[in-house]
VOBA-909826 format. One record per residue (C-alpha): z, y, x. Coordinates in steps of 0.02 Angstrom, whole numbers, padded with zeros to 5 digits, always signed. Example, Ala and Ser with C-alpha at 12.3 -4.5 7.8 and 13.67 -1.06 7.14 Angstrom:
+00390-00225+00615/+00357-00053+00684/
//
This chain:
+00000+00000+00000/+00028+00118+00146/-00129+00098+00223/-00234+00109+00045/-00123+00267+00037/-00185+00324+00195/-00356+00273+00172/-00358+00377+00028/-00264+00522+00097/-00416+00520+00226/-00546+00520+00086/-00466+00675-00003/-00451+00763+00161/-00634+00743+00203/-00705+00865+00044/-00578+01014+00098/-00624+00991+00291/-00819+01010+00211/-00766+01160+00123/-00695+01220+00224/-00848+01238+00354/-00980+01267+00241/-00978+01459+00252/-00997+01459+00451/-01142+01342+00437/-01224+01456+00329/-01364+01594+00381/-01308+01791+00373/-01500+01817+00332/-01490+01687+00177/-01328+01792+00122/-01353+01931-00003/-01265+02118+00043/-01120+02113-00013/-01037+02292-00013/-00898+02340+00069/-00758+02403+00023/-00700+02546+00125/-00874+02614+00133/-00941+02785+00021/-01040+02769-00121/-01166+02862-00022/-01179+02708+00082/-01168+02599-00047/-01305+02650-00147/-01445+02618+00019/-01400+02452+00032/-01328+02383-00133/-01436+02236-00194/-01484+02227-00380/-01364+02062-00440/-01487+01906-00456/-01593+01976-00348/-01638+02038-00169/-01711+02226-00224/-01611+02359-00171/-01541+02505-00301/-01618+02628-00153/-01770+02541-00141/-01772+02575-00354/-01748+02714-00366/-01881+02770-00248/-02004+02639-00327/-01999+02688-00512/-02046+02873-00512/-02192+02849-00380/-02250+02707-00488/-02228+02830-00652/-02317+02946-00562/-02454+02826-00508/-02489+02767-00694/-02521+02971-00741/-02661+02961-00617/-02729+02827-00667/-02738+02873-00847/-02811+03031-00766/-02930+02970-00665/-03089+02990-00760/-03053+03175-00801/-03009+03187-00617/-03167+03099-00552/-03285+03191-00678/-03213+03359-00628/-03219+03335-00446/-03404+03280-00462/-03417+03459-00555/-03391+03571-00402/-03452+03551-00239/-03279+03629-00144/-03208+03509-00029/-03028+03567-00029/-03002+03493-00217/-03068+03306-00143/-02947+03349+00012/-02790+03371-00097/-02840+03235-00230/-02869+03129-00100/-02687+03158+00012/-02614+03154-00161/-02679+02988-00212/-02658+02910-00019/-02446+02971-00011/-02401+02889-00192/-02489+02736-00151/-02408+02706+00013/-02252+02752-00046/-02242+02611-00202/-02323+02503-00042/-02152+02534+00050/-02055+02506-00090/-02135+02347-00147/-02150+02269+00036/-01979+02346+00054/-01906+02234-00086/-02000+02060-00027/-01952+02048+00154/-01794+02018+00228/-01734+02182+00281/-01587+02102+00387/-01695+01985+00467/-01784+02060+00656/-01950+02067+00588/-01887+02110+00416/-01819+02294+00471/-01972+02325+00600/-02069+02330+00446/-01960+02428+00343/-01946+02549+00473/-02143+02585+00531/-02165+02584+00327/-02035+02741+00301/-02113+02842+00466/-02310+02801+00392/-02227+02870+00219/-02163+03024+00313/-02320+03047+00412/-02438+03056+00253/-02290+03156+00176/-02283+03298+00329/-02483+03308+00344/-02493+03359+00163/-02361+03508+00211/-02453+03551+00349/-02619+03539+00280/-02565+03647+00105/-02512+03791+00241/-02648+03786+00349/-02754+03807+00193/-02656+03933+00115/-02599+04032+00283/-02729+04032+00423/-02890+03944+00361/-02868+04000+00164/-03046+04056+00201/-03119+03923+00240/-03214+03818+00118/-03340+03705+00228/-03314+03517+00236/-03321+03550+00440/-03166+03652+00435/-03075+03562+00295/-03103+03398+00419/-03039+03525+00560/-02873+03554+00487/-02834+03388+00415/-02858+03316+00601/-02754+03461+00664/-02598+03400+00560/-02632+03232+00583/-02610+03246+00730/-02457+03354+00730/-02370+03234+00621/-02429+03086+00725/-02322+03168+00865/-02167+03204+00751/-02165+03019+00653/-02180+02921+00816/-02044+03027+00893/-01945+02998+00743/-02003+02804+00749/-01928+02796+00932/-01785+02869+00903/-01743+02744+00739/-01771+02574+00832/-01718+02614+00995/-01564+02751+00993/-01513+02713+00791/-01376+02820+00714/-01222+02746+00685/-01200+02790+00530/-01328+02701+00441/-01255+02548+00522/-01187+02418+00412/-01030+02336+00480/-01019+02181+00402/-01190+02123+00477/-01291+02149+00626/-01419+02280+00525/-01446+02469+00530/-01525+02548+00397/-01678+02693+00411/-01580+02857+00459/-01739+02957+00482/-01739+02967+00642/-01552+03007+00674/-01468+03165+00625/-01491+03270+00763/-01662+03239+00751/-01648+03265+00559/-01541+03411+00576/-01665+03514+00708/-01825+03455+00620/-01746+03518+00448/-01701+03698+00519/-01881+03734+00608/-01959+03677+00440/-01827+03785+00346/-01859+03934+00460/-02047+03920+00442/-02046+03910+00252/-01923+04076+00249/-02071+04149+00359/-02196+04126+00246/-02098+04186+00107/-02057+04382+00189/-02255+04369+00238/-02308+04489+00100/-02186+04613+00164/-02238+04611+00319/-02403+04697+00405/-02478+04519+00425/-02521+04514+00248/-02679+04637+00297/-02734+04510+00438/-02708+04359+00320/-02780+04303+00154/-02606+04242+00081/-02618+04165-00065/-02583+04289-00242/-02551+04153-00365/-02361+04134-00397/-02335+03952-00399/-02391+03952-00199/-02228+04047-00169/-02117+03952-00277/-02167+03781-00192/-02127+03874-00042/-01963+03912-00098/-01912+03733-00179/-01961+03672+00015/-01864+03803+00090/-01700+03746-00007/-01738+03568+00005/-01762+03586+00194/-01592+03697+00206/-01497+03569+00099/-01560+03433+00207/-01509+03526+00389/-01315+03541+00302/-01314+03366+00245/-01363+03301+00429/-01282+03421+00522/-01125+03367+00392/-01162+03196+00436/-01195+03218+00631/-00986+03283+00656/-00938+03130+00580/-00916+03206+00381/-00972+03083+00278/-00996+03192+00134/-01147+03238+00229/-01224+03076+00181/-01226+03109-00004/-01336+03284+00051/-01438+03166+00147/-01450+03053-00002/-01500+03184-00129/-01623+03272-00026/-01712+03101+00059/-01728+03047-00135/-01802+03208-00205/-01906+03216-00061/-01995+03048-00084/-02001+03061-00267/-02036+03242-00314/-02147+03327-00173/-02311+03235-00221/-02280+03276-00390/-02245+03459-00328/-02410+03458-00249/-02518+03407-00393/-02432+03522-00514/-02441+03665-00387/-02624+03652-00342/-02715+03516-00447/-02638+03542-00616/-02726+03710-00665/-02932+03628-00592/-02906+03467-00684/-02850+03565-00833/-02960+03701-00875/-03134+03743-00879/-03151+03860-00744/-02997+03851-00649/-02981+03992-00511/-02935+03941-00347/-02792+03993-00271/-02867+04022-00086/-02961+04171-00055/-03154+04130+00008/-03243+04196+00163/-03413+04151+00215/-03406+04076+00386/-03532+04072+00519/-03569+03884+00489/-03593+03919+00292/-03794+03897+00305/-03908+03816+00187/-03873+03623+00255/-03814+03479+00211/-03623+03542+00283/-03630+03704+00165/-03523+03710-00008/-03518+03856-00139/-03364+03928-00215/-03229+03812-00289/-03231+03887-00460/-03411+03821-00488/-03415+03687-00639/-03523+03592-00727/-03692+03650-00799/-03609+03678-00973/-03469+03802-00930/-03589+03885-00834/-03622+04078-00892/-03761+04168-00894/-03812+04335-00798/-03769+04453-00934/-03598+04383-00978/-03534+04426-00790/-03616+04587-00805/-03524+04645-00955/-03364+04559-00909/-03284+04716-00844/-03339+04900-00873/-03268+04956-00682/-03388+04809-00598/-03554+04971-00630/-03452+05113-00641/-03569+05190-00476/-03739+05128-00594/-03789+05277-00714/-03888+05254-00861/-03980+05397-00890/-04141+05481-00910/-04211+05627-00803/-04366+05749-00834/-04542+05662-00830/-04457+05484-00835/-04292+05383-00851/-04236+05365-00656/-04078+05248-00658/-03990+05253-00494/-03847+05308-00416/-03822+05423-00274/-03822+05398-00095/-03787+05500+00026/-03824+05668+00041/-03837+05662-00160/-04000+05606-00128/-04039+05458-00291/-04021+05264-00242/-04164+05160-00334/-04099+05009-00397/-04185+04852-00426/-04263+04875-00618/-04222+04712-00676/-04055+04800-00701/-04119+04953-00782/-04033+04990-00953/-04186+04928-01048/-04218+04771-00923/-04018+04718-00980/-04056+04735-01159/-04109+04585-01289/-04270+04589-01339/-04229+04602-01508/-04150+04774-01495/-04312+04853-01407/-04377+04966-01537/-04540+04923-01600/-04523+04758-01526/-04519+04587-01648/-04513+04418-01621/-04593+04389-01797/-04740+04497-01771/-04755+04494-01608/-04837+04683-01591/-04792+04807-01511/-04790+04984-01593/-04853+05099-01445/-04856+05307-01471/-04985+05394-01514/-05064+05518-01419/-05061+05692-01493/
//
């Protein structure tokens, strides 16, 4: 009896001894996060898994307003593609097209984002050159919207427009791989998770976050005071509101984001609920922005006006590189010569309509007081209808001369 006691005293022991080294055995990339608990929400929320599954609440919320966003243009698309085959300006394809290339790659991040293993090696090498190739497409449209609006407003050629979009690609080329370098081989701290071997994106680290934030901050402010400056008589700034309020919304976002990682960089973790806030809006809202700010008012009006001034340039010749204006539309909102002539009374106020002694002489005067001919097909009875020429009718097609006393 002993020894069937023992026997079974083994046989019980042997299930708690497999218990109990079970959870050693076991992967840390096969584990789910589990949160804990002595970190901030603000940590929380970047890494918290979604229960039953392995998508991340940050990876979420990032994911369902691009993908909103990405249904509108969809919906849109043949409005969109019929109205940029209406004008022959090149900017309208540039911004369509950056706007359509930064929400697709951004619901690309967030959808790769959620299917690899973010813990795993491989898993967060991806993650990571997916949030820099987000920023880079991100940073080239804010370059590319001031270079248009600032120093090359003027320009309307397909050369130049190329110009400028390889200028800031290049420009943010050199900023995301800095900021790439910095996040796999000097990662901030603070996006470290303790309870496993994994750092999360932290943009580069906060100093870098923090300086890049205040030169973007200070360069938006710039722009702003521009108008009140004497610069405004060397450069065609833009007139149209909205231009300046998207400059301010960047300006604040910026600012917010340099106190949140500055808040963050002397070890206040308040800081990383600035961080939060700002990274979110920024991913979510600023391609929106754009659209609404310069693609809202061409794909929804007839004749939209654009908001950069023109300039004719010295390669803006009769070939295959030359565009017209950006207002130009389709042949059916097209007006006629007499509807531009009488749009405004001040566009002829130098042109007098009158008659002088042995004939009508319309002109006005150059200099010296001396008449100026004009060309006669804009004589007051060359801009009439025929129909109001006395003597003159359609029906009887005669024409009642004088008679000679």
């Amino acid at each position: 009896m002993v020894v069937s006691g023992e026997k079974f005293g083994l046989e019980a022991a042997q299930p708690s001894s497999q218990i109990s080294t079970a959870e050693p055995n076991t992967s840390h990339s096969d584990l789910p996060f589990i949160p804990v608990e002595e970190e901030s929400f603000c940590k929380l929320i970047l890494y918290t898994e979604i229960p039953n599954s392995r998508v991340r609440v940050w990876d979420a919320i990032i994911l369902v307003p691009n993908l909103l966003f990405l249904f509108f243009l969809l919906i849109r698309f043949n409005r969109a593609r019929l109205k940029l085959r209406a004008t022959s300006s090149p900017i309208w394809f540039a911004f369509y097209g950056l706007v359509v290339l930064n929400v697709v790659i951004s619901v690309v991040r967030c959808v790769v984002s959620m299917s690899v293993n973010a813990a795993a090696v491989v898993g967060g090498y991806v993650d990571t050159v997916l949030w820099v190739t987000v920023r880079f497409f991100l940073l080239s449209t804010e370059m590319s919207v001031l270079i248009f609006g600032l120093a090359f407003g003027h320009l309307d050629s397909r050369s130049s427009i190329r110009y400028v979009l390889l200028a800031t690609s290049l420009i943010s080329l050199a900023f995301s791989t800095s900021q790439g370098y910095l996040e796999v081989f000097a990662p901030d701290e603070n996006f470290k998770i303790h309870s496993r071997d994994y750092t999360l994106f932290g943009h580069g680290g906060m100093l870098f976050w923090f300086v890049s934030s205040i030169v973007f901050t200070l360069i938006y402010i710039i722009i702003l005071i521009l108008p009140w400056t004497k610069l405004r008589e060397r450069l065609a700034l833009p007139a149209k509101r909205s231009f300046y309020v998207y400059i301010v919304l960047l300006a604040l976002l910026n600012l917010c984001s340099s106190i949140g990682s500055g808040m963050l960089f002397y070890n206040i973790r308040h800081g990383l609920c600035v961080v939060d806030v700002t990274t979110c809006l920024y991913f979510t809202l600023y391609t929106p922005l754009v659209y609404h700010t310069f693609l809202s008012e061409f794909f929804g009006v007839s004749q939209p006006s654009i908001m950069f001034s023109y300039k004719a340039q010295v390669d803006d010749t009769m070939e295959e590189d030359t565009v017209s204006l950006p207002h130009q539309q389709s042949f059916s909102s097209l007006k006629t010569d007499s509807d531009y002539i009488y749009q405004s009374n001040s566009v002829y106020d130098s042109t007098h309509f009158e008659g002088g002694t042995g004939g009508a002489v319309a002109g006005g005067t150059g200099g010296g007081g001396m008449p100026m001919p004009i060309n006669p097909l804009y004589t007051a009875a060359a801009l009439q209808s025929p129909d109001s020429i006395t003597g003159y009718s359609l029906d009887s097609q005669t024409i009642d001369l004088p008679k000679h006393q």
